[in-house]
C-alpha positions in Angstrom: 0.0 0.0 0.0 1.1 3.5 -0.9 1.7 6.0 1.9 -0.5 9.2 2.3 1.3 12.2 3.1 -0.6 15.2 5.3 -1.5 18.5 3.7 -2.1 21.5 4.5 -5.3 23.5 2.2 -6.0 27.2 3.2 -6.5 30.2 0.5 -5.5 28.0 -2.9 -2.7 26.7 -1.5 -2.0 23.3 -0.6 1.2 21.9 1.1 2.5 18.9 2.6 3.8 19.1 6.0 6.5 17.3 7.6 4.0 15.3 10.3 2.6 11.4 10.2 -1.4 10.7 10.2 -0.1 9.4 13.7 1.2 12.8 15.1 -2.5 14.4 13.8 -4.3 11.2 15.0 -2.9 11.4 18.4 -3.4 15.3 18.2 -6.9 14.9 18.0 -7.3 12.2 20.9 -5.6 15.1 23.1 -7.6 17.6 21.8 -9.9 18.6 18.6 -7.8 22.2 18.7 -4.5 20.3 19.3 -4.0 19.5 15.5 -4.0 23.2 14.6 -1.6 23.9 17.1 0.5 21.8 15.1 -0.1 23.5 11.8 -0.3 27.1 13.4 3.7 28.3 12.0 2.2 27.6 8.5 -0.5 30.0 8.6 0.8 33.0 9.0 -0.7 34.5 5.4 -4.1 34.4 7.7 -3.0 37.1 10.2 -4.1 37.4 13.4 -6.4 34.6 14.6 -9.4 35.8 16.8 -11.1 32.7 17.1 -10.8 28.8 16.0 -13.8 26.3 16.0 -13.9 22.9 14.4 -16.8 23.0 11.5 -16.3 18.9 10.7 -14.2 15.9 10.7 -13.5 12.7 8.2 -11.8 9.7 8.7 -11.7 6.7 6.8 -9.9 3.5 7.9 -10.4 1.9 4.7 -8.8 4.4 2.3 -7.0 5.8 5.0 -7.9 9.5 4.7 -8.5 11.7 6.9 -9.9 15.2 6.7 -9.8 18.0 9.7 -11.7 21.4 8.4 -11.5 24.5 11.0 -13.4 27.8 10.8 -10.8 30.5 11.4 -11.6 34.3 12.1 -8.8 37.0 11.3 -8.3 40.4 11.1 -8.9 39.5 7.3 -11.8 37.7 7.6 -12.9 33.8 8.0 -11.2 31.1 6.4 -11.6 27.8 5.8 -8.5 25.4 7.0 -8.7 21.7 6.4 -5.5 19.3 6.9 -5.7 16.7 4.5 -4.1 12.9 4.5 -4.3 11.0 1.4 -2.1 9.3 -1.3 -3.9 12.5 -3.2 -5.3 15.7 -1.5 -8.3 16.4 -4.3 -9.2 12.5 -4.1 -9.0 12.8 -0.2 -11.1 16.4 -0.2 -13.7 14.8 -2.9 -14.7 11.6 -0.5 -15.0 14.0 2.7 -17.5 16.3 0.7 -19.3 12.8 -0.8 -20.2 11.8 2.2 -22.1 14.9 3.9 -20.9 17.3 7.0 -20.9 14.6 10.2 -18.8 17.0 12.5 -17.3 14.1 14.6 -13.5 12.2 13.7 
């Protein structure tokens, strides 16, 4: 089987981080907010965060994808941040929009 690698999609960028599915995975069983903690150096195009609340989660043993989307206000506005694991980030971001807004990992 062909290893996933995480990603990082805000704005129209998309770029793969330097962490497992592990380190998110065991992120999120410390905290839902302790995964964007992790990605919070990378987002500095945002500005200043105000607030940060988690609008839904995916997670797929079978394909072995996982999607985490925040809602984050800034002084520029709300954006939408999703970390992403998949062999392919648009394959991975397709199946977590197929199946429907759960809001639970």
């Amino acid at each position: 089987m062909k290893l996933g690698i995480v990603f990082l999609v805000f704005l129209c960028w998309v770029i793969a981080l330097p962490y497992t599915l592990e380190d998110f995975l065991a992120a999120w069983e410390e905290s839902e907010f302790k995964p964007f903690q992790l990605i919070t150096p990378f987002l500095e195009e945002l500005g200043e965060i105000y607030s940060i609340r988690v609008y839904d989660s995916y997670f797929n043993p079978s394909t072995m994808t996982m999607v985490l989307e925040y809602l984050v206000e800034t002084n520029r506005g709300l954006f939408s941040v999703k970390i992403v694991y998949g062999e392919n980030p648009g394959k991975a971001i397709a199946e977590y929009f197929k199946r429907g807004k759960r809001n639970r990992l």
